[in-house]
N, C-alpha and C positions, 0 to 999 in steps of 0.2 A: 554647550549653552551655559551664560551663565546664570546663576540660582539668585532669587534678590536677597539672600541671605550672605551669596560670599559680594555681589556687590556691595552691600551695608560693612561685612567685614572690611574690604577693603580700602573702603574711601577713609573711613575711620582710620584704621592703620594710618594711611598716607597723611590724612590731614591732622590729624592731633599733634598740639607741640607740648614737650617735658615739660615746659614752664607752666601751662596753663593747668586748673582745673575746669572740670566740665562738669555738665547738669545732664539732664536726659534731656532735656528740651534745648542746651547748648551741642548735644550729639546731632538732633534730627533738626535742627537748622546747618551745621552742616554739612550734613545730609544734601538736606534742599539745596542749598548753593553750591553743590559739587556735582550731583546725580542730577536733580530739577523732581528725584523723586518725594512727595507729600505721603508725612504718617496719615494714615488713615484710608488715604486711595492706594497709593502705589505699593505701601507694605503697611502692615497690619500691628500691633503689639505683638504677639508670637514672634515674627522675622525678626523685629528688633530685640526684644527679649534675649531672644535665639544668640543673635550679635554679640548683644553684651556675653553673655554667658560665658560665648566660646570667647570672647577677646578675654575676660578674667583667666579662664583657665589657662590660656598661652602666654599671659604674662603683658602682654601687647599694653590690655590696661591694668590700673589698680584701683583699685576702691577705696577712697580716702575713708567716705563715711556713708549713710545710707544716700541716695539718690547721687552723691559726688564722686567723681574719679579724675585720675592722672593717667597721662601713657605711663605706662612700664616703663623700668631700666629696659638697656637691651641684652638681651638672654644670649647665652651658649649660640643660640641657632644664628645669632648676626654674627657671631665672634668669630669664627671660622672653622675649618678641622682643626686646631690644637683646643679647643674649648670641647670638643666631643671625647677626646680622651677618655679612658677610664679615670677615677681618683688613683691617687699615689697613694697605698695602701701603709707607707711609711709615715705616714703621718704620725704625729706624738698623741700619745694615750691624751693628754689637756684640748689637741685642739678635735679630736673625737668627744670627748664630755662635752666640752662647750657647745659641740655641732647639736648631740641629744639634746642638752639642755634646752637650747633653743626649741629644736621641735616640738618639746612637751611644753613649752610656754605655748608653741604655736597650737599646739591640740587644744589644751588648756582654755586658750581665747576664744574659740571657735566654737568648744562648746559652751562658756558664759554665754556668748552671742546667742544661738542656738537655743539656750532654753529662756534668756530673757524675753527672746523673741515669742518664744512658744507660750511662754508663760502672759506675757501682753495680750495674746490673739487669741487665746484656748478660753478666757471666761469669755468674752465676747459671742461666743457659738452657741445656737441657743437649737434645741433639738422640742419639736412639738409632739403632740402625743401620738400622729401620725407618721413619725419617723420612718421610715424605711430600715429592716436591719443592718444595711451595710452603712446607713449613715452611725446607727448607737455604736456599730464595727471599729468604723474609722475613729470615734469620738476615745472608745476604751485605745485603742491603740495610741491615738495621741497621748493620752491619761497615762498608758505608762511608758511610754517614751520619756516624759515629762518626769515622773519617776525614776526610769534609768537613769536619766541626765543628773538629776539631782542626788542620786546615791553615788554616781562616779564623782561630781566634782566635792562632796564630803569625802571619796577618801583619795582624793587626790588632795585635798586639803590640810590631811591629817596633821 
């Protein structure tokens, strides 16, 4: 049986072109015009959610910026069995730097994002005197999260 979560994966896949970008409301229209299935009846925010999520992490789509995306390049997994290879361990010591480099730019981004985000959302939260303790819980836990984040990217900065 299928799940309406790998239906929503899959039309997606199918229907998105390189060229375009998309909106959330550019995805579930569609949606509509391929399935006939409507947000809100036929799947829920969760299922699509769900969707996105798993289509970022396969690469399928990208994330231009917040609410926009592009399909993906197409990954290893279209390229065939010579794309599955191990790496050539020969490679030159420059193009190994440039590979880390990259990554710690990519870590680097991710945590900016990550705490600007947190840092936007975290005053907004407003705790009454009737709090529950797992909510003051989750609050301190954010607090130093927000703290970690901010002493990593000073001495990443150094």
């Amino acid at each position: 049986m299928e799940t309406i979560s790998k239906r929503l994966k899959d039309t997606l896949r199918e229907t998105t072109q390189y060229d375009r970008k998309y909106t959330n409301e550019g995805f579930r229209q569609l949606i509509f015009e391929h399935t006939g299935m409507k947000y809100g009846e036929d799947y829920q925010e969760s299922h699509f959610a769900g969707c996105l999520s798993a289509l970022r992490k396969s690469g399928d789509i990208v994330q231009v910026q917040r609410g926009e995306y592009r399909k993906g390049d197409p990954g290893p997994r279209n390229a065939g069995p010579a794309a599955m290879n191990p790496p050539d361990f020969t490679d030159s010591v420059n193009d190994r730097d440039a590979s880390l480099v990259q990554v710690k730019a990519g870590i680097i981004q991710s945590v900016q994002r990550e705490l600007a985000y947190l840092k936007s959302v975290t005053p907004k939260m407003v705790l009454s005197f009737d709090s529950s303790e797992e909510d003051i819980q989750f609050m301190l836990k954010m607090k130093e999260l927000v703290r970690n984040l901010e002493e990593f990217q000073r001495q990443v900065n150094l």
